[in-house]
N, C-alpha and C positions, 0 to 999 in steps of 0.2 A: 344271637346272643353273644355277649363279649367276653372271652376267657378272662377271669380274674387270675392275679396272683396271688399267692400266699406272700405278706405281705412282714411275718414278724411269727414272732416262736418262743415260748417262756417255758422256762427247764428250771422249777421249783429246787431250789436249795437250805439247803438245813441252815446251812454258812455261804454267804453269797460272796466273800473274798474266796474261799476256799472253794468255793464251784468256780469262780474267775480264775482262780492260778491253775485248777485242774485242767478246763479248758483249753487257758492260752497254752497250756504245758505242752498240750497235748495235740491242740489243731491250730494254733497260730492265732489263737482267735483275739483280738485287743478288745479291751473291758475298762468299763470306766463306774465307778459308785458313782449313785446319786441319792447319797445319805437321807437326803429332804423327802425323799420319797418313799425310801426304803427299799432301794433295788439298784443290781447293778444290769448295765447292756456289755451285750458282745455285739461283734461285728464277723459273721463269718464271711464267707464266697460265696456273695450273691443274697444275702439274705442277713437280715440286722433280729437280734434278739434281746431276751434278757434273765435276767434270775430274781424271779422275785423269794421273798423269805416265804418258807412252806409254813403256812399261816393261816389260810383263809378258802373260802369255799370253792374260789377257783385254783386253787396254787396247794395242792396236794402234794409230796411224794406219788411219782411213778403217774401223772398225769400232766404231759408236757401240753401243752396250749400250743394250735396256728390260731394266727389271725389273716382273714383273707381280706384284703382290700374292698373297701367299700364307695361309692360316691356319694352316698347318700342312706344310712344307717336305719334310716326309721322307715323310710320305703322298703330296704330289705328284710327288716324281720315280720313287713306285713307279710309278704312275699312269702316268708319262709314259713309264718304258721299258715298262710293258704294251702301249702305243701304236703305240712302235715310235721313241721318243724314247730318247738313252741320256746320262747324268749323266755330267759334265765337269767337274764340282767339287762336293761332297758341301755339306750344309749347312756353314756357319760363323759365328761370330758377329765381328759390325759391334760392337765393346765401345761401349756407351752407347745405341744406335741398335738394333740387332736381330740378324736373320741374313739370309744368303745363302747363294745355289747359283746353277750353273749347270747348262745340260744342250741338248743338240743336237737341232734338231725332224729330221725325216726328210729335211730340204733336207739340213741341216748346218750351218742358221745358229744359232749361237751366242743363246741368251737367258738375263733371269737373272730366280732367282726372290727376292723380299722377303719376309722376317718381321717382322714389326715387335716391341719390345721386349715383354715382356707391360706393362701401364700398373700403378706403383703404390698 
């Protein structure tokens, strides 16, 4: 089997300038808005994220999101409710970036999975 990495990491914010200035303040981290979206990324050491607005059923207060690298998103969450994991958001796509899913391990804790765009 081939160890995946964690591939991306979302740290809900109330104020996503103000989680960016807290951030870079604090760990160097460079951050960019992408207003269009409604979120900003950071870039730490070794690992790229972001701040989405705490809003929505995945982007809570006090429920940071990894997303582990995927190569193929829809094969994995068969995978994962064979497991005994069960999907909480189907794939989707991230327009310009990739796709995403979510899906509940057997705890209940919420993680998510990345596709990255194919390269052209």
């Amino acid at each position: 089997m081939t160890r995946r990495a964690i591939v991306h990491l979302e740290i809900p914010a109330a104020d996503r300038a103000e989680a960016a200035k807290f951030y870079s303040k604090l760990f160097g981290w460079d951050t960019q808005a992408l207003e269009e979206m409604k979120y900003t990324t950071f870039e730490a050491e070794g690992l790229a994220g972001g701040f989405p607005n705490v809003d929505g059923e995945f982007s809570k207060a006090d429920r940071v999101l990894v997303y582990i690298d995927s190569k193929d998103i829809n094969t994995d969450l068969k995978q994962i409710e064979a497991a005994g994991g069960k999907m909480v958001h189907p794939r989707d796509e991230i327009p310009g970036f990739g796709f995403w899913a979510a899906f509940k391990d057997p705890t209940g804790n919420t993680i998510g999975l990345y596709e990255a765009a194919p390269k052209s």
